[in-house]
C-alpha positions as CSV (number, residue, x, y, z in Angstrom):
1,X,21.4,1.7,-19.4
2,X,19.5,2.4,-23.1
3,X,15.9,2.3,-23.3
4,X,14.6,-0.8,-24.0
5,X,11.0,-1.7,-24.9
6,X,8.3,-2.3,-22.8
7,X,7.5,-5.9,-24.2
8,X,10.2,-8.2,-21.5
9,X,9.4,-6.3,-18.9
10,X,5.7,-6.8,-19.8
11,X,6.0,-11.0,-20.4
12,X,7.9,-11.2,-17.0
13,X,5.1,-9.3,-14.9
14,X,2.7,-11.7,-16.5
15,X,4.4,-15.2,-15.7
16,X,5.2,-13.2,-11.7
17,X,1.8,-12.0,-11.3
18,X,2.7,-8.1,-10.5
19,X,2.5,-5.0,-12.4
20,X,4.6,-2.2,-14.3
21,X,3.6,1.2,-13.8
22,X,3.3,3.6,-16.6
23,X,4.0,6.8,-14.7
24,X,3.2,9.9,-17.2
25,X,5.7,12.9,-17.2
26,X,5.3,16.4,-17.7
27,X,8.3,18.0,-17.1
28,X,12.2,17.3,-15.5
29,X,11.3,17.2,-12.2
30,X,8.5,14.5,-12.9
31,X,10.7,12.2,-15.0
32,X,13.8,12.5,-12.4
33,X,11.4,11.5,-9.5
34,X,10.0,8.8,-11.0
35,X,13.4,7.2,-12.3
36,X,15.2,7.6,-9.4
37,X,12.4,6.1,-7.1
38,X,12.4,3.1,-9.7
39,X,16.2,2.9,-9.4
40,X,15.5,2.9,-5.5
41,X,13.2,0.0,-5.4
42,X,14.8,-1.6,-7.9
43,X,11.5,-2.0,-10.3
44,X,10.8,-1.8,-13.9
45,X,9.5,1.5,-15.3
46,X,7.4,3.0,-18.3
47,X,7.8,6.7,-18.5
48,X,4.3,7.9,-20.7
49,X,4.5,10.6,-22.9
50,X,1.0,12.0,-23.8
51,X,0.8,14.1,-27.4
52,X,-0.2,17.0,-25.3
53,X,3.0,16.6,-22.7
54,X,5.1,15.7,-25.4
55,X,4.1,19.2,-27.1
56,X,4.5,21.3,-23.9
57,X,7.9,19.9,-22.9
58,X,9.0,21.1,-26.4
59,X,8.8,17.9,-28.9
60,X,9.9,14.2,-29.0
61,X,13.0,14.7,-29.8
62,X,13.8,17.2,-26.1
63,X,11.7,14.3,-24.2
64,X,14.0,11.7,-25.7
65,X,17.4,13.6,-25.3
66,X,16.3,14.7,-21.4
67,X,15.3,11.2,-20.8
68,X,18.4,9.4,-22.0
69,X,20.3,11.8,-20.8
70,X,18.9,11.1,-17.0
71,X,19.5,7.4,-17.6
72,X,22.8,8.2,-17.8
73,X,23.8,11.0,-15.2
74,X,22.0,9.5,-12.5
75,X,23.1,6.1,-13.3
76,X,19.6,4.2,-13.4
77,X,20.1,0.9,-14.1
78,X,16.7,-0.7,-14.1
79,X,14.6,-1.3,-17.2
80,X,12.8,1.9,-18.6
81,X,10.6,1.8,-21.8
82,X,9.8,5.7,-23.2
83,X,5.9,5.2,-24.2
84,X,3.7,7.2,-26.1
85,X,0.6,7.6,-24.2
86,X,-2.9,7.2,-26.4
87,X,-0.7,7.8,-29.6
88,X,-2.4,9.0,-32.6
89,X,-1.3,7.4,-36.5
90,X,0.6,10.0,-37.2
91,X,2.7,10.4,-33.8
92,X,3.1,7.1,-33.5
93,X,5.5,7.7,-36.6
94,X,6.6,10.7,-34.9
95,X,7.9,9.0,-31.8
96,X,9.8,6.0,-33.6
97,X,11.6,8.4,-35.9
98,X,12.1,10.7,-32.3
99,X,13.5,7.7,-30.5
100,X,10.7,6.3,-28.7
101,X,11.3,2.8,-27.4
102,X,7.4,1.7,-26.8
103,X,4.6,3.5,-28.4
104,X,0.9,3.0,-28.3
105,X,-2.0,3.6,-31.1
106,X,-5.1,4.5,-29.9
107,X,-7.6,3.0,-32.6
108,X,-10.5,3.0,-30.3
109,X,-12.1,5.8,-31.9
110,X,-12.0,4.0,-35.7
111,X,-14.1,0.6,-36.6
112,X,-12.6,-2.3,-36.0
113,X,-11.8,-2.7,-39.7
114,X,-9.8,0.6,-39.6
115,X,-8.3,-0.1,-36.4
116,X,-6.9,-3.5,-37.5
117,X,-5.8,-2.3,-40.5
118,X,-3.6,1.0,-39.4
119,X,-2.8,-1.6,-36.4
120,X,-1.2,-3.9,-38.9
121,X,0.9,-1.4,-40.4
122,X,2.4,-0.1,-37.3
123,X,3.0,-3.4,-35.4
124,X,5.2,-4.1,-38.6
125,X,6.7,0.0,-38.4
126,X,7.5,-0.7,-34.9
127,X,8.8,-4.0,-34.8
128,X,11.3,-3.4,-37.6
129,X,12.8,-0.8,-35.3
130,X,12.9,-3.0,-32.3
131,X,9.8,-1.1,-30.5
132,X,6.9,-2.2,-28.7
133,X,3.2,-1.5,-29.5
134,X,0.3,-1.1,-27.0
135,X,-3.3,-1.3,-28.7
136,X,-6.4,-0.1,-27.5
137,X,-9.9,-1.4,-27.8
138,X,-12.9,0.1,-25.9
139,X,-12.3,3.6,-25.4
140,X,-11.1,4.5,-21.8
141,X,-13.2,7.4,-20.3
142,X,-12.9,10.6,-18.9
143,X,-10.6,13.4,-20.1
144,X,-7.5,12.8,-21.5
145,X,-5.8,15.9,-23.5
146,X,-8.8,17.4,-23.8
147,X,-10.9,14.3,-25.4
148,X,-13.5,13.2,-22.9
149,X,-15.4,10.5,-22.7
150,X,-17.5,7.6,-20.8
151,X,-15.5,4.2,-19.8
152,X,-16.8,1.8,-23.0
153,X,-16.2,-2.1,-22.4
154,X,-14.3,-3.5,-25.2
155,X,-15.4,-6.2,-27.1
156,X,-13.8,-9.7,-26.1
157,X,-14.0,-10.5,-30.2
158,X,-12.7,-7.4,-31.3
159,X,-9.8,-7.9,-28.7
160,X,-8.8,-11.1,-30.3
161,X,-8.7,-9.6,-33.7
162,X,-6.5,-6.8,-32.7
163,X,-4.2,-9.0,-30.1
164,X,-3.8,-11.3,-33.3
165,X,-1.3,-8.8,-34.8
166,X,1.0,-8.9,-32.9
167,X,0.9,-6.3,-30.6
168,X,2.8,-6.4,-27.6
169,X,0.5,-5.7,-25.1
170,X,-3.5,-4.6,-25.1
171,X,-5.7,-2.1,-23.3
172,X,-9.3,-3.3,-23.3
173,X,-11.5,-1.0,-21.7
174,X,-13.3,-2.6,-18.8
175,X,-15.4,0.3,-17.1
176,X,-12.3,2.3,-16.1
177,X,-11.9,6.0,-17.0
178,X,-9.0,9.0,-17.0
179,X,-8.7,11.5,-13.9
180,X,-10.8,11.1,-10.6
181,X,-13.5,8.9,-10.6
182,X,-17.2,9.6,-10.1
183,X,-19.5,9.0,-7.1
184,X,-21.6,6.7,-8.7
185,X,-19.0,5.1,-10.5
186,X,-20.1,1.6,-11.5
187,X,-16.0,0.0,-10.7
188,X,-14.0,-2.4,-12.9
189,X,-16.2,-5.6,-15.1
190,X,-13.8,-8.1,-13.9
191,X,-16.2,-10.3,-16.2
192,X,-15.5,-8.6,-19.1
193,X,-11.6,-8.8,-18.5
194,X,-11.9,-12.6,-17.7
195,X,-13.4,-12.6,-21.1
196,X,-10.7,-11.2,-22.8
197,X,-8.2,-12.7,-20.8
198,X,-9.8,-15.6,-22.7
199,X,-9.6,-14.7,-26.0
200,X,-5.9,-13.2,-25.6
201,X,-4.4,-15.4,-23.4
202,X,-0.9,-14.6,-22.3
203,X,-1.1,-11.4,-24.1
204,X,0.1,-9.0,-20.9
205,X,-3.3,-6.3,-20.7
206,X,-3.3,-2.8,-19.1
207,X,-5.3,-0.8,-17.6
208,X,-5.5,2.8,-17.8
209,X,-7.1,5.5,-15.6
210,X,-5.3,3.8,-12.5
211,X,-6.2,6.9,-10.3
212,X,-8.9,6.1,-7.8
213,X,-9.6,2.4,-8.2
214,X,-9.4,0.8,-5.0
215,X,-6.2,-1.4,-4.4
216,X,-8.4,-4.3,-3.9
217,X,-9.6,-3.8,-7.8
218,X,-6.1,-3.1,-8.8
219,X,-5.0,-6.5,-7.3
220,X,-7.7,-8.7,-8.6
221,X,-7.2,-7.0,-12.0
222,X,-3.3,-8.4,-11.8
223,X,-4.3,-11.7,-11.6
224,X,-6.6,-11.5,-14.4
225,X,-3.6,-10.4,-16.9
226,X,-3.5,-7.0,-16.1
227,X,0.7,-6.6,-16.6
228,X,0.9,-2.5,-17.1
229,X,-1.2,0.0,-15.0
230,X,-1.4,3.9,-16.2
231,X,-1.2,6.6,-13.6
232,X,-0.9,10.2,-14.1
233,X,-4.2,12.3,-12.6
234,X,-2.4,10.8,-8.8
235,X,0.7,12.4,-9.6
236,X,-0.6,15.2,-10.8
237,X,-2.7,15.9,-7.5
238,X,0.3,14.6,-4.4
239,X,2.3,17.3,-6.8
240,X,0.0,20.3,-7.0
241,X,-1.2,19.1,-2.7
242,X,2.7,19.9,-2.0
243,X,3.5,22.8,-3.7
244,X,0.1,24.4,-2.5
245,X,1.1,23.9,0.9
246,X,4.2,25.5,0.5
247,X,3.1,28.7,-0.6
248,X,0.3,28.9,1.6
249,X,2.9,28.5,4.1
250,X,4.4,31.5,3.0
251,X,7.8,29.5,2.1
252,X,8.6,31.3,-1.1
253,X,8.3,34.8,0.3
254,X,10.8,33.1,3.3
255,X,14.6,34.2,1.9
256,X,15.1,32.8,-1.6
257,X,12.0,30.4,-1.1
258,X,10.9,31.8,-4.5
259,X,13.8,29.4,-6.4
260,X,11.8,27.0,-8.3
261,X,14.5,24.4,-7.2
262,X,12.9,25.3,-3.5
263,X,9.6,25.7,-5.0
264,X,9.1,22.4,-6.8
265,X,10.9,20.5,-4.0
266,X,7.7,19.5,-2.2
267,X,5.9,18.1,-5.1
268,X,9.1,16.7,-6.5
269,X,9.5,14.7,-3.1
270,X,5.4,13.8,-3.5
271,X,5.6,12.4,-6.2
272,X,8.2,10.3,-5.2
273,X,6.5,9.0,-2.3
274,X,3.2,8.1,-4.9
275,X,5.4,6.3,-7.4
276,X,7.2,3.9,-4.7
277,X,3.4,3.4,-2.8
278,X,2.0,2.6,-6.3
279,X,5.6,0.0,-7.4
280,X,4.6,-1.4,-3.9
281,X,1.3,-2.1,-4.7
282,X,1.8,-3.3,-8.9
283,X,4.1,-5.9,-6.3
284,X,7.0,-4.8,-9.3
285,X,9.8,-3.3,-6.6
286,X,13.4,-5.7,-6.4
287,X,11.5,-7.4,-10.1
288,X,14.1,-4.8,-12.4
């Protein structure tokens, strides 16, 4: 099956009341776990491809190529949407002319006027190619490529002005941050999402940093809109758990243990077991 954009998937999660996951990858091992445990539950998937990932598995055009080229040797038949993860101007060009199928701009950082303007130009840039387009108001805290920052809560106003473009989905930042959470983190403003849930309507809204918020949050967020849920830091943690364990064990200095096929197997087969708990709990497995 070709990628397709994230934007059916998206619409159908909202009028079921469940949730895609956007699982990040960083390498082939990440992106064949994840595709195959979505073609195992039979769920919907958006593969997320940060600028820095992108760089360090060699370019756009290698993630495209190794993703496509997955689709079709393993035979995955469910929906999967190639997403570029907190997307800046310029690589949001990059990624449509690389093959992208989904892409998001990350205009948090710019005034609303600037945002809504460089917004504008890409819904039309993306749309003419057949691509969706995530938006982002309210910057999303903690670290994300090296950027860090505190969870802001967008403004229900400025998320009307941006969902008015056109977009095809919206993150509006609601207290949630990247990587692990805090002790004294405050949790989600469920007040501020009803808000914007207001202003936006059926407009399917996501929520990053899904690492660390309590399930209980995650499901109450899905029935205020929420239609896409980010995780990556959870991966990242079940994968480098595993493959910690198997050295300590003493595995790779056991025959030819040192193989990175044998080597990676353990976090390969963790992360697997994260993405089907987390398709489980979004409610989006047998929904491809």
């Amino acid at each position: 099956m070709a990628l397709v954009s994230a934007t059916e998937m998206l619409q159908k999660a909202v009028e079921g009341h469940y949730a895609v996951g956007q699982f990040n990858i960083n390498n082939l091992e990440w992106t064949k776990a994840i595709l195959l445990t979505a073609q195992e539950v039979n769920s919907p998937v958006i593969l997320g491809v940060s600028e820095g990932a992108g760089k360090y598995m060699g370019g756009y055009d290698v993630v495209v190529n190794m993703v496509k080229g997955l689709i079709k040797d393993q035979n995955i038949t469910v929906p999967v949407a190639l997403h570029l993860d907190h997307g800046s101007y310029d690589h949001c060009y990059k990624c449509l002319e690389a093959g992208f199928s989904s892409i998001m701009f990350d205009g948090s950082h710019y005034s609303i006027e600037e945002n809504v303007e460089k917004t504008t130009e890409l819904v039309k840039a993306a749309h003419d190619k057949g691509v969706s387009i995530e938006a982002e108001v309210g910057s999303i805290g903690g670290e994300e490529d090296g950027v860090v920052g505190m969870g802001e809560c967008a403004d229900p106003a400025d998320c009307k002005k941006i969902a008015d473009l056109g977009v095809d989905f919206l993150a509006a930042g609601i207290g949630n941050i990247h990587g692990k959470y805090p002790a004294n983190w405050k949790g989600l403003q469920f007040d501020v999402l009803a808000a914007v849930q207001e202003k936006t309507g059926t407009l399917p809204l996501v929520l990053h940093g899904g690492t660390g918020i309590p399930d209980d949050m995650i499901k109450k967020a899905i029935t205020l809109g929420v239609a896409k849920i980010n995780v990556n830091t959870e991966c990242q943690l079940v994968f480098a758990e595993a493959t910690r364990k198997y050295i300590e064990a003493g595995k790779d200095l056991e025959g030819k243990g040192f193989d990175p096929r044998k080597l990676l197997a353990p976090g390969y087969e963790a992360i697997k077991a994260k993405v089907k708990e987390k398709m489980e709990l979004f409610g989006s497995v047998n929904k491809a």
